[in-house]
C-alpha positions as CSV (number, residue, x, y, z in Angstrom):
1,X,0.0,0.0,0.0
2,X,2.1,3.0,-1.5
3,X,0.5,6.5,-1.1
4,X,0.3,8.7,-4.2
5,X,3.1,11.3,-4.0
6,X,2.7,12.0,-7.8
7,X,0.8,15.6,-6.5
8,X,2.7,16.1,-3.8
9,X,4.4,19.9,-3.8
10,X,7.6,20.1,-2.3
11,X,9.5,24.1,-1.2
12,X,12.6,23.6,0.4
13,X,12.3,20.5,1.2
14,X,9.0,20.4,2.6
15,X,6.3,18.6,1.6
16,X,3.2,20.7,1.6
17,X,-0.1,18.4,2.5
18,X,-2.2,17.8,-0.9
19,X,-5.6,17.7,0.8
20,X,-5.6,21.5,2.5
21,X,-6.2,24.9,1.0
22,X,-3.8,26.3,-0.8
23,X,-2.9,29.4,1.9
24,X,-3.3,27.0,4.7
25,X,-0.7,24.6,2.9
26,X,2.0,27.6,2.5
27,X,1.3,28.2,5.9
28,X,3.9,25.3,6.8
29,X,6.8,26.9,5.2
30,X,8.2,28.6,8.5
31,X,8.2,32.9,7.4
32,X,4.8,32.2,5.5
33,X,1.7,33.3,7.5
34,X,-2.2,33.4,6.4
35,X,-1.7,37.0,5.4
36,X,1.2,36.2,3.2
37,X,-0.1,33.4,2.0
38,X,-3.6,34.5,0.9
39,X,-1.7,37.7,-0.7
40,X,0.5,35.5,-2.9
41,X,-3.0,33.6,-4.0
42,X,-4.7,36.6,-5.2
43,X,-1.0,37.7,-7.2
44,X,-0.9,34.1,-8.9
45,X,-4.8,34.9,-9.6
46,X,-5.3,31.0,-7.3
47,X,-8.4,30.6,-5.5
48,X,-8.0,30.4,-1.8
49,X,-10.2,27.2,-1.9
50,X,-8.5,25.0,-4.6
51,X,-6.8,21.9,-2.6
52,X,-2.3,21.9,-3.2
53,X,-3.5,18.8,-5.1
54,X,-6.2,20.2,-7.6
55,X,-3.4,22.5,-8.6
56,X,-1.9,22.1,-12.2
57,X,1.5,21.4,-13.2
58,X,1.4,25.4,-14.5
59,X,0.1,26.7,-11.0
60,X,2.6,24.9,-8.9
61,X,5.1,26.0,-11.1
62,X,4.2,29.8,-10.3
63,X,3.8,29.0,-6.8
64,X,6.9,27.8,-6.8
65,X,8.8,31.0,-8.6
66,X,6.9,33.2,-6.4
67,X,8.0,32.1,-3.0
68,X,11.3,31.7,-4.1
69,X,12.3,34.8,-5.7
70,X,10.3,37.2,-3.5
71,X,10.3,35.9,0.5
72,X,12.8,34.6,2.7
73,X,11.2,30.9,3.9
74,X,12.9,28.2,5.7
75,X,16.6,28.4,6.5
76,X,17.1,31.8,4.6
77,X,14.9,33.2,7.3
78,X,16.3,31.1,9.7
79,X,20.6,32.7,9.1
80,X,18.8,36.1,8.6
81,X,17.5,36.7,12.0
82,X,20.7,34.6,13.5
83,X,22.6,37.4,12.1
84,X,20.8,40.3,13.0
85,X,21.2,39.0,16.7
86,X,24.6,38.0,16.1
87,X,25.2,41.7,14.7
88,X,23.0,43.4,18.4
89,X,26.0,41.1,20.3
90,X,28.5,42.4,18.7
91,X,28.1,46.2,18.9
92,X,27.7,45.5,22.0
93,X,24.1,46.6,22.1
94,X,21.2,46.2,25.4
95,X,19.5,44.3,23.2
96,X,22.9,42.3,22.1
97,X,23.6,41.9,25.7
98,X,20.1,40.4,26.6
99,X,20.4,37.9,24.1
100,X,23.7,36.9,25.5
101,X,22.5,36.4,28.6
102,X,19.5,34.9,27.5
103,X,16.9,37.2,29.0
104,X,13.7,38.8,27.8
105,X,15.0,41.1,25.1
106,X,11.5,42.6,24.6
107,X,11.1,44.8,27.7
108,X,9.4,42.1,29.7
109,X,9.7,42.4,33.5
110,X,11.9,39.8,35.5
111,X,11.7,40.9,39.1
112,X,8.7,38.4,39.3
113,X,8.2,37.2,35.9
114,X,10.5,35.1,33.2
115,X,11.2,32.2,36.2
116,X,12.1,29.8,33.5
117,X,15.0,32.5,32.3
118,X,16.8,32.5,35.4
119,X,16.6,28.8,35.9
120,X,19.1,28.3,33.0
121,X,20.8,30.9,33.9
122,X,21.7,30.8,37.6
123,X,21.7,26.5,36.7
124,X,18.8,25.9,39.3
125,X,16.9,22.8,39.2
126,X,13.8,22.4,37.7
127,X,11.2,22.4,40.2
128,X,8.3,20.1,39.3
C-alpha cells in the first residue's frame, strides 16, 4: 500500500499536505503566514479554496517561482535573524547583551516574571 506522492508539492524540502487549501498549505513553510499566503493567492490569480492537489502542473510551477524569488522561507529566514542578533552582540548593544544572557529582550519584566529565564541561567533545578 504506497501512497500517491505524484501531486505532492515540495518548497525547500518540505512537503506541503495535498488535501488542505492552498494558503493554509503555505502556511507550513516557517516565514509564511495566512496573510502572506492569501496575498500570494490573489497575485498568482489562485483561489484560496483550490486543494495543493487540484493545482496544475502550470500553478505549482508559479507557486513555486513566487516564493522563491520574493520571500525569505525556511533556512534563509532562519541565518537572517541569526545574524541580525549575532550583529545586536557584537556592537555590543542592550539588546545584544540580553540575548547573551538569555533574557527577555522585549522589555518584559523579571523581578517576578520570566522564572524559567533564570533557571538556566543561575543552573537551578527544575522544580516540578
Amino acid at each position: 500500500m504506497s501512497k500517491d506522492i505524484s501531486k505532492d508539492l515540495v518548497l525547500y524540502g518540505v512537503r506541503l499536505p495535498k488535501n488542505k487549501f492552498v494558503f493554509l498549505g503555505l502556511t507550513t513553510l516557517y516565514g509564511i503566514g495566512i496573510a502572506s499566503a492569501k496575498k500570494i493567492c490573489a497575485e498568482l490569480g489562485i483561489s484560496p479554496k483550490l486543494t495543493i492537489g487540484d493545482l496544475t502542473e502550470k500553478q505549482q510551477y508559479a507557486l513555486i517561482r513566487k516564493v522563491k524569488e520574493n520571500l525569505l522561507v525556511e533556512n534563509n529566514l532562519r541565518d537572517y535573524i541569526k545574524g541580525n542578533i549575532q550583529l545586536m552582540i557584537d556592537n555590543g548593544s542592550l539588546r545584544g547583551f540580553r540575548h547573551r544572557n538569555r533574557l527577555p529582550v522585549r522589555g518584559q519584566r523579571t523581578h517576578t516574571n520570566a522564572k524559567t529565564a533564570k533557571r538556566v541561567i543561575l543552573g537551578m533545578s527544575v522544580r516540578s
